[in-house]
C-alpha positions in Angstrom: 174.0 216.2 275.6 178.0 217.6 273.7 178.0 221.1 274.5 178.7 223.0 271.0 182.4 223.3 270.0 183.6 226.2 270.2 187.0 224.6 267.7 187.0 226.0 264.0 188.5 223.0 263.1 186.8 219.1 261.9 187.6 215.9 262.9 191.6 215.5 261.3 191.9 218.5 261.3 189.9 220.0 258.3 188.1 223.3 257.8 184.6 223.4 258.6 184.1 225.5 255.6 185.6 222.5 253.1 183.0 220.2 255.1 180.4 222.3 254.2 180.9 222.9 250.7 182.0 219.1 249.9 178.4 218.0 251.8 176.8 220.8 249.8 178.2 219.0 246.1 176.8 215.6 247.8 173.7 216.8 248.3 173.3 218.5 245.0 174.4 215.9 242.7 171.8 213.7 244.5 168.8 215.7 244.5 169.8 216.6 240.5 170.0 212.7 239.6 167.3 212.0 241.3 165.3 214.4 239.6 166.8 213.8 236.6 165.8 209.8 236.4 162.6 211.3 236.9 162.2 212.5 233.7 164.4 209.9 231.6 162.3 206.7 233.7 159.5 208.5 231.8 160.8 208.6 228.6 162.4 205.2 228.6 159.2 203.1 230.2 156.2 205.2 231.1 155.2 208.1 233.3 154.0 206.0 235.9 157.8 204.8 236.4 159.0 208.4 237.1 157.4 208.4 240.7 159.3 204.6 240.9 162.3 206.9 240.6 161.5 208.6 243.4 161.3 205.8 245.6 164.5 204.3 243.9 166.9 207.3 245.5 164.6 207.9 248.9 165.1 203.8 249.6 168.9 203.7 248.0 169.2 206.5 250.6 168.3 205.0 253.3 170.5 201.8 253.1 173.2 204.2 252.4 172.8 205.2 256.2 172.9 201.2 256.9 176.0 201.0 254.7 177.7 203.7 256.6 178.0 200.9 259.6 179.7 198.6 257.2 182.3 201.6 255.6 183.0 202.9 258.8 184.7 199.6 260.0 187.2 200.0 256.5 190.7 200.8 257.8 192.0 204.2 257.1 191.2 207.9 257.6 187.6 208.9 257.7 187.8 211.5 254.5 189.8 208.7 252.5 187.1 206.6 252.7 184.5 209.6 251.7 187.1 210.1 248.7 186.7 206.4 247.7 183.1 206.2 247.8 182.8 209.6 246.1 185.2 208.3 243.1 183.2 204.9 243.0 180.0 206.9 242.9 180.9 208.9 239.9 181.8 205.6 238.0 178.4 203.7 239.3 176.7 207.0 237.6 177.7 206.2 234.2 177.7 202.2 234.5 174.1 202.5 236.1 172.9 205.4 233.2 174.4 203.0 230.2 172.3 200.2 231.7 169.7 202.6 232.3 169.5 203.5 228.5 170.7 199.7 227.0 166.9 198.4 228.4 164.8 197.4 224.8 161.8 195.8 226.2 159.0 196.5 228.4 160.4 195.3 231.8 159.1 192.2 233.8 158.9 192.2 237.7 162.9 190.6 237.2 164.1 192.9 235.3 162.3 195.6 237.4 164.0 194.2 240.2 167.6 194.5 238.6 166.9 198.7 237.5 165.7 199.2 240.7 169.2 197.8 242.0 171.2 199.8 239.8 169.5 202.7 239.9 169.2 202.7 244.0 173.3 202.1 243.8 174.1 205.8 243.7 171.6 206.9 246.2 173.0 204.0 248.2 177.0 205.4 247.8 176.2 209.1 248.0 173.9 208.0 251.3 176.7 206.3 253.2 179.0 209.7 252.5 175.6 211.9 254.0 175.1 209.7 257.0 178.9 209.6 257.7 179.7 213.0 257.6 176.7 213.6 259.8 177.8 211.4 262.3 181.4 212.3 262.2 180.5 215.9 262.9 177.9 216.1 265.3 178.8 218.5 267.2 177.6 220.8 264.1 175.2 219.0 263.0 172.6 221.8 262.6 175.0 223.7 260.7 176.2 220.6 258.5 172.5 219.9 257.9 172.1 223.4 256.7 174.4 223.0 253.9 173.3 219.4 253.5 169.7 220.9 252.7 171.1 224.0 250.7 173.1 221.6 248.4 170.1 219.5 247.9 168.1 223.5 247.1 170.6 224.3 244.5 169.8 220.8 242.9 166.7 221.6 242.6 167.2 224.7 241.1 169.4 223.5 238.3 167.8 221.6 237.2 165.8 223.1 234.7 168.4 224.9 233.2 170.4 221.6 233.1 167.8 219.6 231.5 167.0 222.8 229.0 170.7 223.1 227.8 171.8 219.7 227.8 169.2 216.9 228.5 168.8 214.2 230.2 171.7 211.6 229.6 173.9 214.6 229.8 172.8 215.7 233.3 173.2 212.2 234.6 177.2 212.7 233.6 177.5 216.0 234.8 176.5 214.5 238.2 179.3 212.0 237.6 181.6 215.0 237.8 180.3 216.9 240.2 180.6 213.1 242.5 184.6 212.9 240.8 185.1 216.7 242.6 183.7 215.9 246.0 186.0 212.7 245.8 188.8 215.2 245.0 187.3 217.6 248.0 187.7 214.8 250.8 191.2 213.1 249.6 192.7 216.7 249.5 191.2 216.8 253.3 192.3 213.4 254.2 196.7 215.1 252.2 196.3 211.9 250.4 198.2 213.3 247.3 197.5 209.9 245.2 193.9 209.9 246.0 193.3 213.8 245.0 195.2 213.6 241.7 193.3 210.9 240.3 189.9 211.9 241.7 191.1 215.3 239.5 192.2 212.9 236.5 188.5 211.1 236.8 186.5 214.8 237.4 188.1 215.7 234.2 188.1 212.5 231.8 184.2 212.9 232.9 184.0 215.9 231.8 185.6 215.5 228.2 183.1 212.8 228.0 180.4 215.4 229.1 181.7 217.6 226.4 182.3 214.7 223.8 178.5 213.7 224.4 177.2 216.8 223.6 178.6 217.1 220.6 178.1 213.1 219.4 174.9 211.6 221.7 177.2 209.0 222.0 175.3 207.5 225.4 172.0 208.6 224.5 168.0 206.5 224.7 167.7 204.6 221.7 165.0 202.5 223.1 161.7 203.5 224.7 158.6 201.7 225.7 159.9 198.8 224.2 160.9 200.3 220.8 163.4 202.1 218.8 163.3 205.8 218.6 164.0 205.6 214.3 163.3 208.5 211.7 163.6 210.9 214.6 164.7 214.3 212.9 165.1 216.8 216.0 165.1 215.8 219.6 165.3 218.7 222.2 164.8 218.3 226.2 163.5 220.9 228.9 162.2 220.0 232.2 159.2 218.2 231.5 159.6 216.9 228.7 161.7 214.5 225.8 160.3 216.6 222.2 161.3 214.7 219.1 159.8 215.7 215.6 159.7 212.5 213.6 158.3 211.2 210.4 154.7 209.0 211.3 155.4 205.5 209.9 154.6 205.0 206.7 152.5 208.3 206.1 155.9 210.3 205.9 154.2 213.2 207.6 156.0 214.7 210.7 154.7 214.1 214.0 155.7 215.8 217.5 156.0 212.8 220.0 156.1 213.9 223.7 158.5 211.4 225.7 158.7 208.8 223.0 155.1 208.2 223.7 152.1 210.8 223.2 152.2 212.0 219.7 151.0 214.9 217.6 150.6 215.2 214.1 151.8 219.0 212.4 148.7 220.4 210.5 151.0 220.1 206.8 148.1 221.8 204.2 148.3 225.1 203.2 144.7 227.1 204.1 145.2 229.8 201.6 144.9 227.6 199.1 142.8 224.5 200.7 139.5 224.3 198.8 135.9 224.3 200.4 135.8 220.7 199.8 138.9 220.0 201.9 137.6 222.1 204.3 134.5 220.5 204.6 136.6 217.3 205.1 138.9 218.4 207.8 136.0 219.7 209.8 134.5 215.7 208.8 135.4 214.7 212.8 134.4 215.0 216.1 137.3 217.8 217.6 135.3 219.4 214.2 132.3 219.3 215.3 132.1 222.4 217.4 133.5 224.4 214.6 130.8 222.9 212.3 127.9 224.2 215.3 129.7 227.7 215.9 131.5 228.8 212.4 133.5 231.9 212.9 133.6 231.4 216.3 136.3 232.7 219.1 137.5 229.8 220.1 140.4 229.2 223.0 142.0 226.0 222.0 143.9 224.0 225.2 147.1 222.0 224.1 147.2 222.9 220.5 149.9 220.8 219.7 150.8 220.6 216.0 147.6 222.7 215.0 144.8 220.5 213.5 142.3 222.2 216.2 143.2 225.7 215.2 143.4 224.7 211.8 139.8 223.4 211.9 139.0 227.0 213.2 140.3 228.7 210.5 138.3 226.3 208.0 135.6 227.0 209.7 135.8 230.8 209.8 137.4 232.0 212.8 139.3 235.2 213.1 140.1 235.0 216.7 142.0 232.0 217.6 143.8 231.6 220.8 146.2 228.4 221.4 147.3 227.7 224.9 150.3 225.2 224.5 152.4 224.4 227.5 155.5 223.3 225.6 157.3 225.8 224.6 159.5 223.2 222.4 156.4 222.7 220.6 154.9 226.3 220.2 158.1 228.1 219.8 160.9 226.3 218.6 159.2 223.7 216.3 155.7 225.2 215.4 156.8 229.3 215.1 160.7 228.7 214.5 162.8 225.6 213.2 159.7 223.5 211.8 157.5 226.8 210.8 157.4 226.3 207.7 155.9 222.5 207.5 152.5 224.3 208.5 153.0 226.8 206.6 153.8 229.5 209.5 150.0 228.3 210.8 151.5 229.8 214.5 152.5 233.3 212.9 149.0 234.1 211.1 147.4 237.5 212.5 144.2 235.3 213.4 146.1 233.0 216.0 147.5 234.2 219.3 149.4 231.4 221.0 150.4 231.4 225.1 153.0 229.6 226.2 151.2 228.4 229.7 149.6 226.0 231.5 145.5 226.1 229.6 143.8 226.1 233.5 145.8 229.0 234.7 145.4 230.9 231.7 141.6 230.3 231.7 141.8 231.6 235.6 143.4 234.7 234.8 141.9 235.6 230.9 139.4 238.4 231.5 137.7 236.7 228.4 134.6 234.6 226.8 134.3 232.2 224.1 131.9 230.7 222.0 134.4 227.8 222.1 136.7 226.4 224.2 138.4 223.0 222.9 140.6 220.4 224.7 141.7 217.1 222.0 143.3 214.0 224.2 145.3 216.4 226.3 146.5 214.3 228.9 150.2 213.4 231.3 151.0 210.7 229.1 154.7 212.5 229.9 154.9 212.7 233.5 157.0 215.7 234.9 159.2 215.6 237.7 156.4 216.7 239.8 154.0 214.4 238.4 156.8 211.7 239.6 155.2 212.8 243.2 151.9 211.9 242.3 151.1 209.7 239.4 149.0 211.6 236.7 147.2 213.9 237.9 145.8 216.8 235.8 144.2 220.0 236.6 142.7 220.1 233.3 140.0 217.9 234.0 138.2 218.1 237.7 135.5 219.6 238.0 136.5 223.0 239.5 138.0 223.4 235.9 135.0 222.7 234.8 133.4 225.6 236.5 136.3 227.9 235.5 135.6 227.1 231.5 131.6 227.2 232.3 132.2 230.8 233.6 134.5 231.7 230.3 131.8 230.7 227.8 129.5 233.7 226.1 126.2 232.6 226.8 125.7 230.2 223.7 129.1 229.3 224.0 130.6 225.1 224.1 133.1 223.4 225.9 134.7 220.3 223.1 136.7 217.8 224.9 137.8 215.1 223.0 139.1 211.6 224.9 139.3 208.0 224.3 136.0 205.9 223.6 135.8 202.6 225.5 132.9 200.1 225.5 132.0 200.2 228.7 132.9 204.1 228.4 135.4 205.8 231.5 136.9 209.0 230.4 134.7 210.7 228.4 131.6 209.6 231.0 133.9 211.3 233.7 133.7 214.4 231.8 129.6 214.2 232.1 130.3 213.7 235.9 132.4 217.0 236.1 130.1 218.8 233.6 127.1 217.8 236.2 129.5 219.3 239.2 130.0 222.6 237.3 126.6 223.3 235.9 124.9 222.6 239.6 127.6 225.3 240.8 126.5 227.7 238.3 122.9 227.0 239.0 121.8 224.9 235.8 120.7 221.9 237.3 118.6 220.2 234.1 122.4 219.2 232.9 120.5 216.4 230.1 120.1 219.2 228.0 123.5 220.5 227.7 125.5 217.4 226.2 125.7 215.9 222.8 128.4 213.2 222.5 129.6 212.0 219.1 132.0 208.7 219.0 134.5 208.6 216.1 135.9 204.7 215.4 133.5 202.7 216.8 134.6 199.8 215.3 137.6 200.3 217.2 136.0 200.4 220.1 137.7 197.8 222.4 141.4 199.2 221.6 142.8 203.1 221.2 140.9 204.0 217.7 137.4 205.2 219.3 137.3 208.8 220.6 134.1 210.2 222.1 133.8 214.2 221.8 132.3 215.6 224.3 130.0 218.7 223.5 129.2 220.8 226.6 126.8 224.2 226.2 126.8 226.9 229.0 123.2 227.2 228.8 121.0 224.3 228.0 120.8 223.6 224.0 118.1 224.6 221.8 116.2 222.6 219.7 117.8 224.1 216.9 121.1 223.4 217.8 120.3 220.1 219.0 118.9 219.3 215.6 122.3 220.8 213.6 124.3 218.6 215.9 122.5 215.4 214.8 122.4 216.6 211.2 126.6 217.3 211.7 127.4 213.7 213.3 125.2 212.3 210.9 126.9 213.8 208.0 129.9 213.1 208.9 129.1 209.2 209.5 130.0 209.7 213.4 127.8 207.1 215.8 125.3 209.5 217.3 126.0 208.7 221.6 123.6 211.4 223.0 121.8 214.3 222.7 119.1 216.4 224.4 115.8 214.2 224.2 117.0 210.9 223.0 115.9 207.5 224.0 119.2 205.6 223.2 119.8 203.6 226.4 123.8 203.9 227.3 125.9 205.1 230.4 125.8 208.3 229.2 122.0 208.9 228.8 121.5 206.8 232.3 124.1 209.0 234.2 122.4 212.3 232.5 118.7 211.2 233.6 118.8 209.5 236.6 117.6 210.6 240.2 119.8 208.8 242.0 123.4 209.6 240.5 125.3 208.7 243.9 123.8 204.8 243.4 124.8 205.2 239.8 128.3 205.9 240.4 128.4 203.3 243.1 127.3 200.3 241.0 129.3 201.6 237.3 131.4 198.8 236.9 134.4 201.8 236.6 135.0 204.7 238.7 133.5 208.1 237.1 132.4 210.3 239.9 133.4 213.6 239.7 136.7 214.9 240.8 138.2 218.0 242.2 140.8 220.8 242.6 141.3 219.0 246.0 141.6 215.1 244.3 142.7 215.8 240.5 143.0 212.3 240.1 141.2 212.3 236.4 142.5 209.1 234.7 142.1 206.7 237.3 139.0 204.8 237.5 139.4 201.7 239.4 136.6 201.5 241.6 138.1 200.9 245.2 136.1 197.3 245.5 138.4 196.5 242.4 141.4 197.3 243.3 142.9 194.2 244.5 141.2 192.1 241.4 143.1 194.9 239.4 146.6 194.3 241.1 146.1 190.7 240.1 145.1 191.0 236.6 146.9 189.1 234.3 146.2 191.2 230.9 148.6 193.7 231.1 147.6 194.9 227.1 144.3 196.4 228.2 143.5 199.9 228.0 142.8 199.9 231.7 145.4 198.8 233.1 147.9 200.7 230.5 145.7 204.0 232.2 145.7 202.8 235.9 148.9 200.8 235.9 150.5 203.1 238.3 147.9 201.4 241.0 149.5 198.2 241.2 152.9 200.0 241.2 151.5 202.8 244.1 150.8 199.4 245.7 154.2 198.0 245.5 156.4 200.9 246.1 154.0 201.1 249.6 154.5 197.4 250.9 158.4 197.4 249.5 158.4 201.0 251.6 157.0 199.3 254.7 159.6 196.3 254.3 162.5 199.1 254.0 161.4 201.0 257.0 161.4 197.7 259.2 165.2 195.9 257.5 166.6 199.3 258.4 165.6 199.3 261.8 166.1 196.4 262.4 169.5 195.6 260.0 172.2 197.8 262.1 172.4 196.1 265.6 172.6 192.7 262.9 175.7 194.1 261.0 177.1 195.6 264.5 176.5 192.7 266.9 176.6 193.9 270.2 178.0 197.2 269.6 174.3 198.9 269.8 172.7 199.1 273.0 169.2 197.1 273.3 167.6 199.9 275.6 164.0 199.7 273.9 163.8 203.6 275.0 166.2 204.1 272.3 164.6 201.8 269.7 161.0 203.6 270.4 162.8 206.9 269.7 163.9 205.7 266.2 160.5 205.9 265.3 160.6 210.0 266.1 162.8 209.6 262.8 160.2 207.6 261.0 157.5 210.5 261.9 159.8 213.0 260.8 160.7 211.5 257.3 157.6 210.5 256.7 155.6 213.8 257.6 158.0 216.2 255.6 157.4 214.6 252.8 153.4 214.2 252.8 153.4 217.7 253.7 155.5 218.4 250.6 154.0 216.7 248.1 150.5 218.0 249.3 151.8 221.7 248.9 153.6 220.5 245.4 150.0 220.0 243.9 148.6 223.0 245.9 150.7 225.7 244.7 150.2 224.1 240.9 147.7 226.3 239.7 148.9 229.7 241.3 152.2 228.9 239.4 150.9 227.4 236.2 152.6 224.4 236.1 153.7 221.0 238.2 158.1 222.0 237.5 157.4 225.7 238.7 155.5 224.5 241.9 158.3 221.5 242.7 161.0 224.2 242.0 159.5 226.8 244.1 158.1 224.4 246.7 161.4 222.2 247.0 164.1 225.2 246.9 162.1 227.5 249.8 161.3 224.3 251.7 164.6 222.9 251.8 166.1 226.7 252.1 164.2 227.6 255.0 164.4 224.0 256.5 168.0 224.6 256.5 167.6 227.7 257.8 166.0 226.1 260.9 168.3 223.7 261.3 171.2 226.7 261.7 169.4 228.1 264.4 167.7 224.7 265.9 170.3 224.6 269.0 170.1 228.4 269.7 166.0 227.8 269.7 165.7 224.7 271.5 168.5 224.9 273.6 168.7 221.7 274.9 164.6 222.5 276.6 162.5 219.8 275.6 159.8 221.6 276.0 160.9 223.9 273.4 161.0 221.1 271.1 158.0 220.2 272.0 156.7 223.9 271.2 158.1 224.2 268.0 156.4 220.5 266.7 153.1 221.7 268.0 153.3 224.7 266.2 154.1 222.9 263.4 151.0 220.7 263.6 148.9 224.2 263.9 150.7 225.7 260.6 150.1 222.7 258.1 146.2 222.7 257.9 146.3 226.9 258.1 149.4 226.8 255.1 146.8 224.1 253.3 144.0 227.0 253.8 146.0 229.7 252.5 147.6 228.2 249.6 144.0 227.5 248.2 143.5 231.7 249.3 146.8 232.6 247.5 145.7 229.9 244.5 142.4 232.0 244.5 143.6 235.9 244.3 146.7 235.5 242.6 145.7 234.4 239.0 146.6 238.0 237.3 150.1 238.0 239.9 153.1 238.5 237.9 155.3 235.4 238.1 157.7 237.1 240.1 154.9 237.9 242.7 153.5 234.3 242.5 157.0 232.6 243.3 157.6 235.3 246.1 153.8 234.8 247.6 154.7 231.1 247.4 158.6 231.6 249.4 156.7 233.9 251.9 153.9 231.4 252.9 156.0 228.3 252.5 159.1 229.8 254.9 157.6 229.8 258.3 156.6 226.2 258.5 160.0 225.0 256.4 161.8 226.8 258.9 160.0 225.1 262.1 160.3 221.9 260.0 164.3 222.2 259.8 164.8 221.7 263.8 163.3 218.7 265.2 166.1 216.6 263.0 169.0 217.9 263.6 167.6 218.2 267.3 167.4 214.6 267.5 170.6 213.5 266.1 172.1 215.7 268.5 170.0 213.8 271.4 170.8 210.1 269.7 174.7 211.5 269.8 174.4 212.3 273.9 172.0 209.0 274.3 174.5 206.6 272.0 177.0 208.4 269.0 176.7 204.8 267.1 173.1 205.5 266.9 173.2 208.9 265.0 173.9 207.0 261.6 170.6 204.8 262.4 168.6 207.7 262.9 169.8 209.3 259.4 168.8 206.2 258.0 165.5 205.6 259.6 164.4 209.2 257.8 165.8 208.7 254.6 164.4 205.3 254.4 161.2 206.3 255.7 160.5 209.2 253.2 159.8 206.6 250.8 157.0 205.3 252.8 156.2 209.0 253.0 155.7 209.7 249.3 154.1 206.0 248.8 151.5 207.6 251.6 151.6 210.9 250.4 149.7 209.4 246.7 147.5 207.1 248.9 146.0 209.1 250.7 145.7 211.8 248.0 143.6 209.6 245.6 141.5 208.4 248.5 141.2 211.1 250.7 142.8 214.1 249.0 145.6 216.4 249.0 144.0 218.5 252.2 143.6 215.9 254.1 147.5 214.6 253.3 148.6 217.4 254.1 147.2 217.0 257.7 148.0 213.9 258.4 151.7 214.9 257.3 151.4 217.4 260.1 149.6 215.3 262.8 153.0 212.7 262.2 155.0 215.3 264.1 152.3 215.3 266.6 153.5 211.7 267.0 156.7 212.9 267.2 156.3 215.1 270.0 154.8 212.3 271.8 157.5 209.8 271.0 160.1 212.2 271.9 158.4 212.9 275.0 158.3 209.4 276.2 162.0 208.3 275.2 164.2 211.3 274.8 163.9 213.4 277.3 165.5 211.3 280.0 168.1 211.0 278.0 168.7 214.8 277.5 168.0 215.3 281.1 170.9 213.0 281.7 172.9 214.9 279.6 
């Protein structure tokens, strides 16, 4: 093994601190773009695409680490090269962000191919400057890997504020600029004079167009989901989100649209002076139906959107309303501030309390009952950056939700979910299937006599028109109510689904009555069983015998496969993931010739890299979706989770050669412990998720840091640890390592969502751990010999 250097200078001569700081920039413009294209591959195609995203920078990464061998045999001085690719990179920002945005139609698998190619080409440049830095410095590697992961950490961190102040598009240049500086960083290390001054001209003609863009949206999205974004009146961006308030076509009324996509309509009439007639009408539906079984009621209203629910409260009586809306674009600034007064201040009435929160952790935490609690089509239609980790899933609906609502409820108090009604049904019979769950927990086994379902639309049945409402009672319905129920749906010309006693023959009534429920799930034609805290995988019902007749469907239209589409994609992102791992172990000794040795020994250790990769990121992801509900919300628990796991990971990495010191048995120590840490972390995050409901935020990110910073800080030395063995075994091999773990992190994250919807995130976050398990063992049987040589 190379002893440490004890020199305070780099390679040419440069300070170590410049090194650092220009890594740092590297790191932090990547993990912020990729981030970013999270949330704009939402907006611009669907949520599903934002975990494609993902993928895009982890794979561009990881042929950056091929290209490396390619820019390393350039002529000319190591840091002039950096500068070059740095400069290029800042200009491949723009170019691949204006073809990004200049997409009008949905995209077909060639067109799919061509984003993925541009969007991987900045990963791919800023991935070759990683991997030859890295190499170039080994003899510090732990401490270049620190910064590496601290840069990557302060990404992470700014990115909500950047996407709050200045949106997407514009956060995508500003990491343009931050590239031009680090270009400017290694030509003033390389005394190219030439080199510097016009990396300084680019940084700053980027940033008058950062500044210019502001001010005219000049490169902006003008097409989504294969339309164009007209009449839109406001448009505002935070971290989760694209809010625009447009005018609904050809109604003229305003509507709130959620990432060009999910919409909802601003309650416009004025209740003071709305007659009992109108009333009557408005409360004519099904999300009106509980109001119409429980006037006056206090009623807790989940994703309140633009108000119809509370309004329909109000109609009916209510004098304690409370709205839970996560957006805070949509319950401050449009519904209590600029827009106010197109409901008629609705959000500032003394009846209505509104939370800015996310509705299951505010349910957790409310010492509170209901008579009503009411969720209408709330959904992750609008995937967050989180939800780019794991497709759509929702906390709202599993059925240890479902037991948190039950247990909120007065005794004669309703749960009203409203989803969409399809013939055969899904959603709204997977809400029978959690209600089923939750009653048994509370001890109400007879659940047939606590549903009535009301369908809205049923002659739009077999596209998006129908919606089924859901009515769910704490303690089983009397025959009163039962009776008011029919007498409500009937009034209000609403197909009558089921209720307590009927003999209608549908899903719903078979799923409610039978004695076998297990052989009913197994031979519905969709997947409805019931779902949990542990697999919140709600909206995807492909049964698993259907999930290769699924991938090969042709009707791309359906309702299904608009729902489940991220199936075939999980799908693809896993084999193309697979493909990536193999080209880049096997495309280096191809570009290099003969320059790589062929000692298998060596090529058997590259899959220590693989483990490594891979296993960080399952275990991330799995903790991600752990810590959602302490938190409140997916961007909270990636910001948290991300910053103190790449913090303390680079923390680890500092102090890796002081802890292993060159003992592979210490190595072999510290992965062991980390295969003992991941299941206990996965037990106490659901402990911490348990007590700390009524925490202070404060207190809930620093219970998060605390139990997150041993195992990142274990985590951050078994890299850096082998690089410095693959640099003693064969330097030319350091840059292959680098990109074996980039490259197979993709495969990690493809895994990560596999396994989560089959097995769950628990059980992920396992097998994340037992991969450094593998590790240990791989590392054992190739690398010691090499460091005993050393």
């Amino acid at each position: 093994m190379t002893r440490i250097s004890t020199s305070t200078a780099a390679p040419n001569g440069a300070n170590w601190p410049t090194i650092y700081t220009g890594i740092a920039l590297t790191t932090l413009a990547t993990l912020l773009l990729e981030l970013t294209l999270t949330r704009i591959y939402s907006v611009i195609f669907y949520y599903h695409f934002a975990f494609l995203a993902i993928s895009v920078a982890l794979f561009g990464l990881g042929a950056g680490g091929v290209f490396s061998y390619v820019v390393s045999g350039w002529p000319g001085k190591l840091y002039a090269k950096l500068g070059r690719l740095a400069a290029i990179n800042s200009i491949v920002v723009i170019c691949s962000l204006a073809f990004l945005l200049s997409r009008k139609g949905s995209p077909d698998n060639l067109e799919l191919l061509v984003i993925y190619f541009f969007s991987a080409l900045p990963f791919l440049l800023a991935g070759a400057i990683v991997s030859l830095l890295i190499s170039e410095t080994i003899e510090k590697v732990e401490r270049v890997y620190f910064f590496d992961l601290l840069g990557a950490a302060a990404g992470c961190l700014m990115l909500i504020w950047m996407l709050d102040t200045f949106g997407g598009p514009n956060t995508v240049i500003a990491v343009a600029v931050l590239f031009a500086a680090t270009s400017a960083i290694w030509y003033n290390m390389a005394r190219e004079f030439r080199g510097r001054v016009a990396a300084v001209g680019l940084a700053l003609a980027l940033t008058a167009l950062f500044i210019f863009n502001i001010r005219s949206e000049w490169i902006d999205i003008r097409y989504a989901k294969g339309q164009v974004l007209a009449n839109e009146q406001f448009v505002k961006w935070n971290s989760f989100s694209r809010i625009a308030v447009s005018k609904e076509g050809g109604t003229n009324l305003p509507n709130i649209v959620i990432d060009a996509d999910a919409a909802t309509g601003i309650f416009t009439q004025d209740l003071n002076t709305m007659t009992e007639d109108a009333k009557k009408r408005l409360l004519s539906s099904g999300p009106g139906l509980p109001y119409r079984l429980k006037p006056g009621a206090k009623a807790l209203v989940i994703g309140p959107g633009g108000g119809w629910d509370v309004a329909r409260g109000l109609a009916s009586g209510s004098k304690d309303i409370t709205g839970v809306e996560i957006n805070p674009i949509i319950a401050t600034t449009i519904m209590r501030e600029k827009f106010s007064h197109l409901s008629h201040e609705l959000y500032l009435r003394p009846e209505i309390r509104i939370a800015v929160e996310d509705g299951r952790s505010f349910v957790r935490r409310s010492p509170e009952k209901y008579q009503v609690i009411q969720a209408t089509l709330v959904d992750t239609w609008a995937s967050t950056a989180a939800g780019a980790f794991s497709l759509s899933e929702n906390n709202l609906y599993t059925a240890d939700a479902f037991a948190d609502y039950m247990s909120h409820l007065s005794d004669d108090g309703i749960l009203a979910f409203t989803r969409w009604g399809f013939d055969p049904p899904r959603e709204s019979l997977r809400l029978l299937s959690l209600t089923i769950d939750a009653l048994n927990r509370l001890g109400e086994f007879d659940v047939a006599k606590h549903v009535v379902v009301a369908r809205e639309g049923s002659n739009q049945i077999k596209g998006w028109g129908a919606t089924d409402t859901v009515i769910l009672s704490r303690k089983p319905m009397t025959p009163d109510f039962v009776q008011r129920a029919v007498a409500a749906m009937n009034e209000s010309n609403m197909e009558i689904v089921y209720y307590p006693g009927t003999e209608r023959r549908n899903p719903f009534q078979e799923l409610l009555t039978t004695g076998d429920r297990e052989k009913f799930y197994a031979n519905y034609h969709y997947n409805v069983t019931p779902v949990n805290d542990n697999r919140p995988f709600f909206f995807y019902t492909v049964q698993p015998r259907d999930v290769w007749s699924f991938f090969q469907s042709k009707d791309t239209e359906n309702a299904d496969y608009k729902i489940n589409r991220a199936v075939p994609m999980l799908f693809g992102v896993l084999f193309v993931s697979v493909i990536a791992t193999i080209v880049t172990l096997l495309l280096p000794p191809l570009v290099l010739g003969q320059k790589l040795p062929s000692d298998r020994k060596l090529r058997v250790f590259l899959l220590y890299f693989v483990c490594l990769g891979a296993g960080y990121i399952m275990i991330q992801v799995s903790l991600i979706q752990k810590f959602v509900l302490l938190l409140g919300h997916p961007t909270y628990a990636l910001t948290v989770i991300i910053f103190s796991m790449l913090l303390s990971s680079g923390l680890g990495s500092f102090y890796s050669k002081r802890i292993v010191r060159e003992n592979p048995e210490r190595l072999r120590i510290v992965l062991l412990m980390i295969v003992i840490l991941v299941p206990v972390l996965g037990f106490f995050a659901g402990l911490v998720s348990d007590v700390g409901p009524d925490w202070p935020m404060a207190l809930k990110m620093a219970a998060t840091v605390a139990v997150i910073t041993p195992l990142g800080f274990l985590m951050g030395i078994p890299f850096p640890t082998g690089l410095a063995t693959l640099e003693g075994w064969e330097k030319t091999a350091v840059r292959w390592g680098w990109s074996m773990n980039a490259a197979s992190s993709v495969l990690g994250s493809a895994l990560a969502i596999f396994f989560a919807i089959y097995l769950g995130l628990y059980q992920t976050l396992v097998l994340g751990g037992l991969l450094y398990l593998v590790a240990a063992w791989i590392y054992r049987k190739t690398a010691e010999k090499a460091m005993s040589r050393a």
